[in-house]
C-alpha positions as CSV (number, residue, x, y, z in Angstrom):
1,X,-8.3,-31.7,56.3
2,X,-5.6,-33.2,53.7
3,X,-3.5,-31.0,51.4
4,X,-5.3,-31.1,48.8
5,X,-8.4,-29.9,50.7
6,X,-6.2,-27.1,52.3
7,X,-5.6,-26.2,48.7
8,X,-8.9,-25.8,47.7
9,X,-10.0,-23.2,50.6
10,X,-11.3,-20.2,48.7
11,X,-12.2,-18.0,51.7
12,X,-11.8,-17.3,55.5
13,X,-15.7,-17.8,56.6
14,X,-15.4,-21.3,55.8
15,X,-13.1,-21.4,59.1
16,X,-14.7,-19.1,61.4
17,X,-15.5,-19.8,64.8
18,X,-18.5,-18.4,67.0
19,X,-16.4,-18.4,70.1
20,X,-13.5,-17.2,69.3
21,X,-11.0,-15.3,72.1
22,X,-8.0,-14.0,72.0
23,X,-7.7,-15.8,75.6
24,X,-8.2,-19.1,74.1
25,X,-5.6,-18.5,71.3
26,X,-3.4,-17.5,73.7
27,X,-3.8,-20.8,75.4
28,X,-3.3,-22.3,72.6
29,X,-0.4,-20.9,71.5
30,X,0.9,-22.3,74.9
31,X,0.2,-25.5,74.9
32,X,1.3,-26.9,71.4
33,X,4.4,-24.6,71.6
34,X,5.7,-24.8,74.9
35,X,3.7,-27.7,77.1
36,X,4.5,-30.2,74.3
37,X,8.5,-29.1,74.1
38,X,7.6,-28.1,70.3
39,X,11.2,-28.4,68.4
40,X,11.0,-26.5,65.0
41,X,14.6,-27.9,64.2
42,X,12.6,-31.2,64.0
43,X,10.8,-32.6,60.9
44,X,6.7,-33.5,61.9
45,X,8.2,-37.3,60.2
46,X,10.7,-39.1,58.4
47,X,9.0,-37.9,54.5
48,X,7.2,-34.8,54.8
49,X,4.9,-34.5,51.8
50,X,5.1,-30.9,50.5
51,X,2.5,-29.7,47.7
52,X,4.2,-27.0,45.9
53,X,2.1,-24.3,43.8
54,X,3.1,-21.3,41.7
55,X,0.9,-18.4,41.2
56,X,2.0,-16.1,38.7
57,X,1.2,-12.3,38.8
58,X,3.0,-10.9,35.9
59,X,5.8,-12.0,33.9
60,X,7.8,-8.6,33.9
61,X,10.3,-9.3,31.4
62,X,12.2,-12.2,29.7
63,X,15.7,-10.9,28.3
64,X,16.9,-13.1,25.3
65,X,20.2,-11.8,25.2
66,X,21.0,-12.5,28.6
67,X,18.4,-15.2,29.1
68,X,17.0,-14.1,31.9
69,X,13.4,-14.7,33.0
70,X,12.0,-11.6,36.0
71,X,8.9,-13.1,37.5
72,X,6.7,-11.7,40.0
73,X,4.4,-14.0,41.6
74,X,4.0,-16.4,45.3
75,X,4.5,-19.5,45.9
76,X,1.5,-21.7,47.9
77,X,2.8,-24.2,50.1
78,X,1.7,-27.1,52.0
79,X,2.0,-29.6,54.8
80,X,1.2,-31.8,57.6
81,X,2.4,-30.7,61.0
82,X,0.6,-33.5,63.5
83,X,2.3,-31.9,66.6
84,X,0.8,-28.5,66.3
85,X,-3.0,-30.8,65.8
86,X,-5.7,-29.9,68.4
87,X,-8.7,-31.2,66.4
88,X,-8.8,-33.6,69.5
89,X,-8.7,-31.1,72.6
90,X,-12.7,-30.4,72.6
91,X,-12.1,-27.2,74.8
92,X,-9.8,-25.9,71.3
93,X,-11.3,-27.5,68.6
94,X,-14.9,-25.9,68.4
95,X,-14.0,-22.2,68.8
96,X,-10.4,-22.0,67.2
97,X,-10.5,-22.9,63.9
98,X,-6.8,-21.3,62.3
99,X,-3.9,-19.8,63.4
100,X,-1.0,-17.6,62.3
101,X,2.1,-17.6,63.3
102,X,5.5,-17.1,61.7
103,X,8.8,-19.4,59.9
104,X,10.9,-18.4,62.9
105,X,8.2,-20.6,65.6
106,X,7.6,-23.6,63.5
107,X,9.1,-25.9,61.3
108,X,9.2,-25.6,57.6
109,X,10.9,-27.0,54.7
110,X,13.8,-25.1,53.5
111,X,13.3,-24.1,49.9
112,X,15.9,-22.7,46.7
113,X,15.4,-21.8,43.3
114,X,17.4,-24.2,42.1
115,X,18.1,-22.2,38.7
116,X,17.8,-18.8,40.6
117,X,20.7,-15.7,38.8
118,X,20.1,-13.6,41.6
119,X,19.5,-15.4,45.6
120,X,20.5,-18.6,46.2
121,X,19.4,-18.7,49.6
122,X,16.7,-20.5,51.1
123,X,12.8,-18.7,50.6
124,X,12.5,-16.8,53.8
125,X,10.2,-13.8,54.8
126,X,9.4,-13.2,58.5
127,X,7.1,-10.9,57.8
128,X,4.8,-13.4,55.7
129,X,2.3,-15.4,58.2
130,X,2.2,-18.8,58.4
131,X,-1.6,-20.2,58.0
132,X,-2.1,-23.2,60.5
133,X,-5.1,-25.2,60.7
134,X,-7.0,-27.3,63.7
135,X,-5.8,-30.5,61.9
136,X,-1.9,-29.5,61.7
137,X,-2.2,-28.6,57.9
138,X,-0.4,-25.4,57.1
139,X,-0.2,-23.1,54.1
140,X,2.7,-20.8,53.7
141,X,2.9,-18.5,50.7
142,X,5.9,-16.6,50.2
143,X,5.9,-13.7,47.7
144,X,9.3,-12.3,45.8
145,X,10.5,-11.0,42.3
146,X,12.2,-14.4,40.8
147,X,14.9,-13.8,38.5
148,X,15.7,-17.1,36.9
149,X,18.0,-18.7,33.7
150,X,15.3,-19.0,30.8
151,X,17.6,-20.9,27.9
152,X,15.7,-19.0,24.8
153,X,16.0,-20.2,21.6
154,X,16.2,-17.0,18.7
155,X,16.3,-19.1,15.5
156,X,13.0,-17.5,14.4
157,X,13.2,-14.1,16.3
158,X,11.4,-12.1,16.4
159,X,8.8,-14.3,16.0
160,X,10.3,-16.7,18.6
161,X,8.8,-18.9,21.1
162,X,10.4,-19.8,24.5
163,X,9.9,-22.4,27.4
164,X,11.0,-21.3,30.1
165,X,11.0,-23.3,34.2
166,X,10.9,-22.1,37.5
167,X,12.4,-24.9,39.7
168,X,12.3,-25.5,43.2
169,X,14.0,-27.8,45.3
170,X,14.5,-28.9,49.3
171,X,18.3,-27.2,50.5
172,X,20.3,-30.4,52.7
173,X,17.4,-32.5,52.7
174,X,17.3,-35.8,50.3
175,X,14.0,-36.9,48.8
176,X,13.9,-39.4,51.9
177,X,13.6,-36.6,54.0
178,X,11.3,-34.2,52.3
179,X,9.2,-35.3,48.8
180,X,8.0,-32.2,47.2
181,X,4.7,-32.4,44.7
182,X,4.0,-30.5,42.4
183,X,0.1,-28.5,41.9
184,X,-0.9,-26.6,38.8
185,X,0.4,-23.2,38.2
186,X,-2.2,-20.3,38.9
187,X,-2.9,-17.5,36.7
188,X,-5.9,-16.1,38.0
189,X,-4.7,-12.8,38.8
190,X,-2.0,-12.8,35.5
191,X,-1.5,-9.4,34.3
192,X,-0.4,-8.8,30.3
193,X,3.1,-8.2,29.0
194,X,3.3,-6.3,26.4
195,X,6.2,-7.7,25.0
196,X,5.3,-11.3,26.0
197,X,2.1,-13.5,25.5
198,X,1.7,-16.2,27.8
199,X,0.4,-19.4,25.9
200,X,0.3,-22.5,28.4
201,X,2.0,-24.0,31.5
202,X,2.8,-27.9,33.1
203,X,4.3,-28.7,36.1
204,X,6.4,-31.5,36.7
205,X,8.4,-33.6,40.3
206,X,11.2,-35.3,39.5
207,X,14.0,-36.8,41.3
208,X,17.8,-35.4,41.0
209,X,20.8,-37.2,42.1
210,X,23.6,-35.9,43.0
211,X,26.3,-38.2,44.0
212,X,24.8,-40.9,46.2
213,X,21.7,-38.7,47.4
214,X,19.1,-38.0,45.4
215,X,16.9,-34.5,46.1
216,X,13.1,-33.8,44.8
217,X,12.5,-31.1,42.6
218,X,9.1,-29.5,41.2
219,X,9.8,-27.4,38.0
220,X,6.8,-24.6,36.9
221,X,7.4,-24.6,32.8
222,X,5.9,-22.1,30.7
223,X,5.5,-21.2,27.1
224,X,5.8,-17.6,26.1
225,X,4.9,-16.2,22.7
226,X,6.8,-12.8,21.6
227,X,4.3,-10.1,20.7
228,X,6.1,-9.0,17.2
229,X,4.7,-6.4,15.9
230,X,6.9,-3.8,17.3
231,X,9.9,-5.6,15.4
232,X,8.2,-6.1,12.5
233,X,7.9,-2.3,12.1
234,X,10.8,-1.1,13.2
235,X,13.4,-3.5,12.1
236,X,11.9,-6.7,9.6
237,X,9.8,-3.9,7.3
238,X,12.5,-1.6,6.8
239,X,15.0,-4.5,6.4
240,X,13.0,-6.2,3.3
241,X,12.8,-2.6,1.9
242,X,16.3,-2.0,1.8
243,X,17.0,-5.7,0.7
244,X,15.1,-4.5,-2.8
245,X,16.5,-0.8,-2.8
246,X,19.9,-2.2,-2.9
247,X,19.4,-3.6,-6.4
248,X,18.0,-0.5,-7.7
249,X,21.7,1.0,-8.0
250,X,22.0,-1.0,-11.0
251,X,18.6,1.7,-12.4
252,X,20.1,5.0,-11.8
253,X,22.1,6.5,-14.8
254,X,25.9,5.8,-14.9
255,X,25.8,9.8,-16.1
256,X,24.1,10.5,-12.7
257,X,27.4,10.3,-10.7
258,X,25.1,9.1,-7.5
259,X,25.4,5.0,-8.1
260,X,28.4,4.9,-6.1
261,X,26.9,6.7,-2.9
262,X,23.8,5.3,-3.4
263,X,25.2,2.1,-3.0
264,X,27.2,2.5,0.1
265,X,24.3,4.1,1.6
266,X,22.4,1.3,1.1
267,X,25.1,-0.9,2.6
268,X,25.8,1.2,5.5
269,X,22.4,1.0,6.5
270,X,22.3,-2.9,6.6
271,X,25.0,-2.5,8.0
272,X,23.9,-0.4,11.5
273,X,20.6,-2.7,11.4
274,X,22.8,-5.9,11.4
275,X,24.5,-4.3,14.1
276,X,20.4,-3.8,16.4
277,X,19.7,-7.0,15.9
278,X,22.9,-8.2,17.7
279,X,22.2,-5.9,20.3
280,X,18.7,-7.9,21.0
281,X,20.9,-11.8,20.6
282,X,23.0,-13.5,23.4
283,X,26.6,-13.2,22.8
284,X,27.3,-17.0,22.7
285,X,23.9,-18.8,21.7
286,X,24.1,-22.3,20.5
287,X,21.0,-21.5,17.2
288,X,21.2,-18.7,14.9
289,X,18.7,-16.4,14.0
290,X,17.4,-16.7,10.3
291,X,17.3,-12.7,10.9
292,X,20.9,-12.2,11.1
293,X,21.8,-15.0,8.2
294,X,19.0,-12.9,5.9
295,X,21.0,-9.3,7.0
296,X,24.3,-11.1,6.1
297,X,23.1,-12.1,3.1
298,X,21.6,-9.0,2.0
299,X,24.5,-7.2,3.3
300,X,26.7,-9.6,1.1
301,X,24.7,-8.7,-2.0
302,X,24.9,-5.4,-1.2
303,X,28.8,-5.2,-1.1
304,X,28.9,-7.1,-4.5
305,X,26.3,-4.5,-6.2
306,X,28.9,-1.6,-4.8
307,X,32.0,-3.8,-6.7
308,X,29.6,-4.6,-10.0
309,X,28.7,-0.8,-9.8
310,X,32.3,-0.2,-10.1
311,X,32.6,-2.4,-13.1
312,X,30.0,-1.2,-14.9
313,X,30.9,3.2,-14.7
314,X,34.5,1.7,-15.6
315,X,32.8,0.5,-19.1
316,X,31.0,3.5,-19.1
317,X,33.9,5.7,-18.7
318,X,36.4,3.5,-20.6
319,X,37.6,5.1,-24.3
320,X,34.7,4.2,-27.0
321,X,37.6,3.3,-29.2
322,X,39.0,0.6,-27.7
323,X,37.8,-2.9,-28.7
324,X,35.6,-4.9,-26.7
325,X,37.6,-8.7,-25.3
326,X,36.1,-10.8,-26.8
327,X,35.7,-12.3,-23.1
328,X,33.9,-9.0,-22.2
329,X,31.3,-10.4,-24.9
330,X,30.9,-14.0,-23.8
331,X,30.2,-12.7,-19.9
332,X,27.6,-10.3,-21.7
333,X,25.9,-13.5,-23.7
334,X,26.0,-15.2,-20.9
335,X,24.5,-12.9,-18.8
336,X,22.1,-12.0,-20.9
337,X,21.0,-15.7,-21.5
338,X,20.9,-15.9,-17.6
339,X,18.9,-12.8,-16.7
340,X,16.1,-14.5,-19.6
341,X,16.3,-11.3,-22.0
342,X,17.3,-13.4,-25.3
343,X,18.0,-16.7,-26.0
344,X,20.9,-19.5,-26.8
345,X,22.5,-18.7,-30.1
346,X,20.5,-15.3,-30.9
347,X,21.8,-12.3,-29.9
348,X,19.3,-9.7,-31.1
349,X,19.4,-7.8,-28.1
350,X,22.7,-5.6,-28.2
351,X,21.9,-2.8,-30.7
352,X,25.7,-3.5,-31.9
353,X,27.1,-4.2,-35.5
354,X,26.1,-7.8,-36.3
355,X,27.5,-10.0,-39.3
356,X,27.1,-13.0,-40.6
357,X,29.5,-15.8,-39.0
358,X,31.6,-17.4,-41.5
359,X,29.8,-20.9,-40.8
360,X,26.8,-19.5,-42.1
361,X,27.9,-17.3,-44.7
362,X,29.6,-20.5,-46.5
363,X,26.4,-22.8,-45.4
364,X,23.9,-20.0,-46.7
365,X,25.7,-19.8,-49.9
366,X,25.7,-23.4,-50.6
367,X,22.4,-24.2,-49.9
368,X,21.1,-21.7,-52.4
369,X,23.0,-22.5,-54.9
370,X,21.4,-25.9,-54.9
371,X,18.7,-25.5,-53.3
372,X,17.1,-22.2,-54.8
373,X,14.0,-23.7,-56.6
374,X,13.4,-25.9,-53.9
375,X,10.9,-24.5,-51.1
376,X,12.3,-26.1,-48.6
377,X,15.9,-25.1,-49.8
378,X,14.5,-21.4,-49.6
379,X,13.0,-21.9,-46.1
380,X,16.7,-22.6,-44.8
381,X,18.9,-20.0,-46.5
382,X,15.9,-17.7,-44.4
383,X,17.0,-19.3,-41.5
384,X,20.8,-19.3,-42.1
385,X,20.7,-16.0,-42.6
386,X,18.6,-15.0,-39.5
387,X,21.4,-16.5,-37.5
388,X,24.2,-13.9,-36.2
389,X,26.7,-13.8,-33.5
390,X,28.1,-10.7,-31.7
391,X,31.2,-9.5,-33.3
392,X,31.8,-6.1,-31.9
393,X,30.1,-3.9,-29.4
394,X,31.1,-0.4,-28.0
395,X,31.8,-0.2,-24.3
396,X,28.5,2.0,-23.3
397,X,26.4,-0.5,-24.8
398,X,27.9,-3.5,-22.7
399,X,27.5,-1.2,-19.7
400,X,23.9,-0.4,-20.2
401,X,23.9,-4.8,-20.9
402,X,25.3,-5.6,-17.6
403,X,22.8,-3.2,-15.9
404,X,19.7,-5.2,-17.3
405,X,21.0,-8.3,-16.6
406,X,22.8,-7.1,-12.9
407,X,19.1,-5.6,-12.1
408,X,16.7,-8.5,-13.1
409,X,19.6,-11.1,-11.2
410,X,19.3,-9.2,-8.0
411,X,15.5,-8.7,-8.0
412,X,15.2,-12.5,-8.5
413,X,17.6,-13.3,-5.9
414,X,16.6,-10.6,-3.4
415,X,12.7,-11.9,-4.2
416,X,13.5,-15.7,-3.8
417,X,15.6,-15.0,-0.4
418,X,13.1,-13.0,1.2
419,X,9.9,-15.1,0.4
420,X,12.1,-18.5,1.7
421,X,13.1,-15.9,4.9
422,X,9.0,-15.0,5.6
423,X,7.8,-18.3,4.8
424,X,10.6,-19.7,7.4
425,X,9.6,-17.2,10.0
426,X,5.6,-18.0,9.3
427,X,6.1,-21.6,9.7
428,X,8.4,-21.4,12.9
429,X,6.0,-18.7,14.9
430,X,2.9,-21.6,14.2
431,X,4.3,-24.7,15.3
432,X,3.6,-25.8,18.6
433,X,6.6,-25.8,20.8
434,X,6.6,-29.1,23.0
435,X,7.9,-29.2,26.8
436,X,11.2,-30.7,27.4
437,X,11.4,-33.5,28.7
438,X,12.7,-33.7,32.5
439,X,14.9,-36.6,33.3
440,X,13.6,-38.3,36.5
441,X,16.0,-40.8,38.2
442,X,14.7,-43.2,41.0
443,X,16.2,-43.0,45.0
């Protein structure tokens, strides 16, 4: 019976024996372990072919911030012993079909997690039995929680995707001395995480040097898909909200006296949720979450709405006597060309006291001197004299100007941000995530 066919066993009764004794065993036992001087410190040949499986029972949790991967699960595996074969002894072979014994009788490869945060020793359980077969196949599955190095990637948390590996490789032999193969990864008995979504697996054996030897290694990859639901209410939700409340500071009446604490509020609380989301990222990560550049954005609009807040109660408060800059009333044009609530060159919007420039006054009065039986003439001393600038505006006014524009600015800004931030996170949670490549390097 091969590997591959020892792999495939489903149950016992295929195995059974009619005449089965616990006399005969115990012969046996005695004659492949002590008549024929059986040396466990020996390998069964020079390359001993080990399949390698990974059943997986539950992944129990996959920390991002210290990217670490906490696995429960058993490993299946399997090899050729032909000194321990009595499928030629004819008083054996027809009533004793398996054996059990244990790692401390036989020979058996010696096994590491090669990215492993917790045990680097070699896989040992005594308490595990070893299956061996009539032929000298034998199956050995040892069982453990596996705390391994998962290198996440939180550019899109918390709709994030990570590939994570379990590999395994031989401890002091070379890949001359033991070749290790890899066999599909078994989820049959999988359990859900409720954090976690498992999505698909591959296995791979490569080859490792290191110096002039070279060691075998078979590495279990997995893809796993954050369940985000529970950050999308509790932190991405209340995050967008307070992205849009922060520009209604710029709403409230200066008379009001609450614009100031409203603000800071507002930034405070961007400012504790900036501070979760760090909580949840490794300390030294190599991308950046679009979740934390959104926050920091956010949170830098929110400090400028606290400093344009300022600026605009100062006009509010300022003496309604004192002349306007005539600076103050550029910014204010400019604005309000900016924020689309009038137009280039018409400034109808300020209920202040508008006259005529001198430009127009002189070109009005020319052209219907000469022109003031003309129709034509008439249509353009109508449109000279629609034409008016801002000459002087009272300080209230240019406060309640700056809070149009400052309010219709930050909605579009806040609006344009946070559709490019969902449309980033929608894209990056629905493309497919491909498996790294493994180098492999030849002996």
């Amino acid at each position: 019976m091969g590997l591959r066919m020892l792999f495939n066993i489903t149950g016992l009764h295929d195995l059974e024996a009619t005449n089965y004794s616990h006399q005969k065993e115990f012969q046996l036992r005695e004659l492949i372990f002590m008549k024929n001087s059986y040396q466990k410190q020996t390998r069964p040949v020079a390359t001993v072919d080990v399949n390698v499986s990974l059943s997986v029972i539950t992944f129990n949790s996959l920390d991002v911030r210290d990217q670490l991967l906490t696995t429960t699960g058993y490993f299946r595996m399997a090899w050729i012993d032909k000194r321990l074969d009595w499928s030629q002894n004819p008083k054996f072979s027809s009533d004793i079909m398996a054996i059990h014994t244990d790692e401390e009788t036989i020979w058996r490869p010696a096994l590491i997690l090669d990215n492993s945060v917790s045990d680097m020793s070699v896989m040992s359980d005594t308490s595990i039995p070893i299956r061996l077969l009539y032929d000298g196949s034998i199956l050995w599955t040892p069982s453990g929680i596996y705390k391994t190095v998962c290198e996440t990637d939180v550019t899109f948390y918390p709709f994030d995707t990570q590939v994570c590996e379990i590999t395994v490789r031989p401890f002091g032999y070379t890949s001359f001395e033991i070749m290790l193969n890899s066999s599909p990864l078994a989820i049959d008995n999988l359990k859900k995480n409720g954090e976690w979504e498992y999505i698909s697996s591959s296995t791979r054996s490569t080859l490792k040097g290191k110096g002039k030897n070279t060691f075998s290694t078979v590495s279990f990859i997995f893809i796993l898909k954050r369940r985000p639901m529970y950050h999308v209410l509790n932190t991405l939700t209340p995050t967008i909200l307070l992205a849009f409340l922060s520009c209604m500071a710029f709403k409230l009446p200066a008379e009001s006296g609450e614009r100031i604490g409203y603000s800071l509020t507002v930034l405070l609380s961007y400012a504790v949720y900036l501070t979760l989301v760090a909580e949840d990222i490794p300390a030294t990560y190599v991308t950046t979450p679009l979740l934390s550049l959104y926050l920091l954005f956010i949170l830098t609009l929110g400090m400028l709405s606290v400093i344009l807040t300022i600026m605009v109660l100062e006009c509010h408060h300022t003496d309604q006597q004192a002349e306007v800059p005539k600076w103050v009333m550029l910014t204010v044009d400019f604005l309000l060309i900016l924020s689309l609530q009038m137009q280039k060159r018409h400034s109808h919007f300020c209920r202040c006291s508008f006259v005529k420039t001198r430009n127009t006054m002189d070109a009005s009065k020319e052209v219907s001197n000469n022109l003031k039986k003309d129709t034509q003439g008439k249509a353009i001393v109508q449109e000279l004299e629609g034409s008016y600038a801002i000459e002087s505006c009272t300080w209230i006014e240019i406060g309640r100007l700056l809070d149009k524009s400052f309010l219709r600015l930050f909605l579009f800004i806040v609006f344009i941000v946070t559709c490019t931030f969902i449309t980033a996170l929608y894209i990056g949670y629905n493309t497919p995530v491909l498996y790294p490549d493994i180098a492999q390097s030849e002996p």
